[in-house]
N, C-alpha and C positions, 0 to 999 in steps of 0.2 A: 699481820705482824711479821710472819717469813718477808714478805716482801721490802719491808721496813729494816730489817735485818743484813738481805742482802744488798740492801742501798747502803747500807752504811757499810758493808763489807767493801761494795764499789770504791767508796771515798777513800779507805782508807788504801786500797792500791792506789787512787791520784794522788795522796795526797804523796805517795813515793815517787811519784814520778817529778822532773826536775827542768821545769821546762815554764817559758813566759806565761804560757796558756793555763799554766795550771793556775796562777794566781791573778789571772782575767777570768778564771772561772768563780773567784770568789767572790768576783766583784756582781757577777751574775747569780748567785745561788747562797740564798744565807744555809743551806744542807749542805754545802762544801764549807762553808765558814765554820760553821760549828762543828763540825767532822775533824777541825785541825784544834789545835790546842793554843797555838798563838792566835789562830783566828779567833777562840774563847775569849782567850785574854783582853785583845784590843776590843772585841768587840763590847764585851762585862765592862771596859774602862768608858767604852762610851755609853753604854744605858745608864752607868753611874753618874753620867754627867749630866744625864738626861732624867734623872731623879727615878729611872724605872727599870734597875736590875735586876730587880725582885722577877720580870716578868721570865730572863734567861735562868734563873735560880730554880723558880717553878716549873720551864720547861726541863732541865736539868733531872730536877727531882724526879719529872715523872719518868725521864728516858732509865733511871736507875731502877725506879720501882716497878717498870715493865719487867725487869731481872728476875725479880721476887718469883719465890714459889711457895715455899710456905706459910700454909694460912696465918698461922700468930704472926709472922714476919711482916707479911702482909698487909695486915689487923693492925700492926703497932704503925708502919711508916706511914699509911694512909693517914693515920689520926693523926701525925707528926705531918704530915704532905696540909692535909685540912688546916690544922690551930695554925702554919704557918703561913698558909697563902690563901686560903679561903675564908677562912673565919671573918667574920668585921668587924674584932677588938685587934685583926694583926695588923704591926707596923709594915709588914710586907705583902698585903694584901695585891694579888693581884684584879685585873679589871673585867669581871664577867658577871655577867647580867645574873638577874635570881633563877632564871629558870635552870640553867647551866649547876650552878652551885645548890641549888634544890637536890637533882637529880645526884649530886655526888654525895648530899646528905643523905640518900636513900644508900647509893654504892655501897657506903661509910656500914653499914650493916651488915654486908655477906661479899666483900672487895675482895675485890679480884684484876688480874693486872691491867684490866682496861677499864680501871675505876675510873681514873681519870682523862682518858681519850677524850673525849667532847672537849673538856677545856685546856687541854694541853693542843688538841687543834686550832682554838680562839687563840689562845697565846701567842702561838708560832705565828698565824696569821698576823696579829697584830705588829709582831717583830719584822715580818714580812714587809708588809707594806707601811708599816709608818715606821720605825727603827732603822733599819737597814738601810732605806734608800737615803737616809740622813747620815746613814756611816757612810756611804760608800764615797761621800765628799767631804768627809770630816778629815782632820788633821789623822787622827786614831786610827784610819785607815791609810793615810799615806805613811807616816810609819810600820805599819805593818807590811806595808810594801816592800818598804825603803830596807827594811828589815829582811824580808825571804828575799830580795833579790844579793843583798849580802851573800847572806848565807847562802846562795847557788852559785856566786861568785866564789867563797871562800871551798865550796865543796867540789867543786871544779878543778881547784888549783890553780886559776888566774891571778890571785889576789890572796895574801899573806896577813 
């Protein structure tokens, strides 16, 4: 988790950096996409269009509930994390297999911040390789393109 921590500390020094490369690295790396907050955005507009946001919503939840320390704290989002993305009465269910969601049924007892690791790994993965390689040629991305290169224009002072 230190480790996971200081990658996301990494990002967020690129993401201050101001340069062409930095937004050819998002075309490479959905961990620098999600690290930026426009790259949320566009990218939440396209799983939405692709009927499966719920999958960033779940990854989301769990990157907040690793925060947690308090057991009752803990205890309540977990079961709030589960009836919304695990359960199979939720309208946001996401897509993992029984033995995955077994195993967080057990968690769901004595949770702790790496309840849900195992399937906040399937998730990313699946965002990974089927998601993102259909962003990175969707419309949704080339405005967000067309977008941060503005903005490096405007922050430059070439353009008014």
């Amino acid at each position: 988790m230190d480790r996971l921590c200081k990658t996301f500390l990494d990002l967020k020094t690129t993401k201050r950096m101001h340069t062409t490369s930095e937004t050819r690295s998002v075309a490479d790396s959905l961990e620098v996409l999600l690290s930026q907050q426009d790259g949320q955005a566009a990218f939440r507009a396209f799983l939405k269009s692709e009927f499966c946001e719920e999958n960033l919503d779940f990854w989301l939840a769990c990157q907040e509930f690793k925060t947690l320390d308090k057991p009752d704290e803990l205890k309540r989002r977990a079961v709030r994390i589960y009836d919304e993305f695990i359960n199979n009465e939720s309208p946001s269910q996401v897509n993992l297999d029984f033995y995955t969601k077994d195993i967080i049924r057990e968690n769901l007892q004595h949770p702790a911040s790496s309840c849900f690791a195992v399937a906040q790994k399937k998730i990313y993965s699946l965002m990974e390789n089927g998601s993102f390689p259909r962003f990175i040629h969707s419309e949704s991305y080339k405005n967000l393109f067309k977008s941060t290169s503005k903005q490096r224009t405007l922050g430059n002072g070439k353009m008014l």
